[in-house]
C-alpha positions as CSV (number, residue, x, y, z in Angstrom):
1,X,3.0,-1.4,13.3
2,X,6.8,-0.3,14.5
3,X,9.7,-1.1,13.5
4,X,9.8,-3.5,16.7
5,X,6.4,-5.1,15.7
6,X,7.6,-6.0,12.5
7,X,10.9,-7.6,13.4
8,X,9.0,-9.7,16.3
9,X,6.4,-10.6,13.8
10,X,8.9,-11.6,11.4
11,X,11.4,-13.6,13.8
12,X,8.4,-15.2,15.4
13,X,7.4,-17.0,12.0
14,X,11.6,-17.8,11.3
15,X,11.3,-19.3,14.9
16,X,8.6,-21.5,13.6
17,X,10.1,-22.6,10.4
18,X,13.6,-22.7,11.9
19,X,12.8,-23.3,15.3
20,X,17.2,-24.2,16.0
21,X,18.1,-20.7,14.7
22,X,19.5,-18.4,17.1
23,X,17.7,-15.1,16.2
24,X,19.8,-12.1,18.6
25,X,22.7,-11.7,16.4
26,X,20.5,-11.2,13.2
27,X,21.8,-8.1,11.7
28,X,19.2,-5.6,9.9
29,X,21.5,-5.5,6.6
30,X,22.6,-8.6,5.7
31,X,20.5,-11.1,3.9
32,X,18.8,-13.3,6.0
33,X,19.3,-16.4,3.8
34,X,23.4,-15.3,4.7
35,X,22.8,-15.2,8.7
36,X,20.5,-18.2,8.8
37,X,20.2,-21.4,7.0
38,X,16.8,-20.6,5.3
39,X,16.5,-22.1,2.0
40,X,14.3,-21.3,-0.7
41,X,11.1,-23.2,0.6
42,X,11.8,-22.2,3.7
43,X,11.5,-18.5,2.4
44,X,8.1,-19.6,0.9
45,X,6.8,-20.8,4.4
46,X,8.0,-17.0,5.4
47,X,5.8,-15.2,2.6
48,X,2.8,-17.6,2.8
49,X,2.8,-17.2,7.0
50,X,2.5,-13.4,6.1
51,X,0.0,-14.1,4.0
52,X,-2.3,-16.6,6.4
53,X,-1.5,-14.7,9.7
54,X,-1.5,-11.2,8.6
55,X,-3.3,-11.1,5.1
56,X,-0.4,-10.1,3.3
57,X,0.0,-10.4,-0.8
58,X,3.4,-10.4,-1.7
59,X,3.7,-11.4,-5.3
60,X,7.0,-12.9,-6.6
61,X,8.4,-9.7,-8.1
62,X,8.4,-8.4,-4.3
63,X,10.6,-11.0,-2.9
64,X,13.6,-9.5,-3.2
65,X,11.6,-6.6,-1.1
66,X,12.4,-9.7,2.1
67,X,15.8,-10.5,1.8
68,X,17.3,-8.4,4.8
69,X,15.5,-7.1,7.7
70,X,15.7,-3.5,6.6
71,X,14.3,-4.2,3.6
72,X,11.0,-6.2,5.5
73,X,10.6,-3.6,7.4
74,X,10.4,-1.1,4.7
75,X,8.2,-3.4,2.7
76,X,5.7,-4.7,5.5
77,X,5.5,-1.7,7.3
78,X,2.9,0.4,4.8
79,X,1.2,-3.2,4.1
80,X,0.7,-3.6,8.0
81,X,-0.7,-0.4,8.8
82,X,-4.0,-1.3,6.4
């Protein structure tokens, strides 16, 4: 997947969890929990939605692999490609 890809596929799950979030200002560095007002479970919904859409395992000690949108990016990008 791109860099693109990615991004849609995660601001399309955010949408669903946080459907009143505006996603076009989102910038790639900062944490998303900063920009948006995602709290902890909410971040769960995020990593188990990767896991039922798109069969991706990411165990605990990855999380802070998610926190910015660089950083998911980086992380989902290898995991996607499988």
């Amino acid at each position: 997947m791109t860099r693109e890809e990615i991004i849609k596929l995660i601001f399309a799950i955010i949408a669903e969890i946080a459907p009143d979030e505006d996603l076009s200002h989102v910038a790639p560095d900062v944490p998303l929990r900063e920009q948006l007002d995602l709290d902890s479970m909410d971040f769960l919904d995020i990593v188990m939605e990767l896991r039922k859409r798109h069969g991706v395992e990411v165990p605990e000690a990855d999380y802070p692999e998610l926190v910015t949108l660089d950083k998911c990016v980086a992380y989902l990008g290898p995991k996607l490609k499988k």
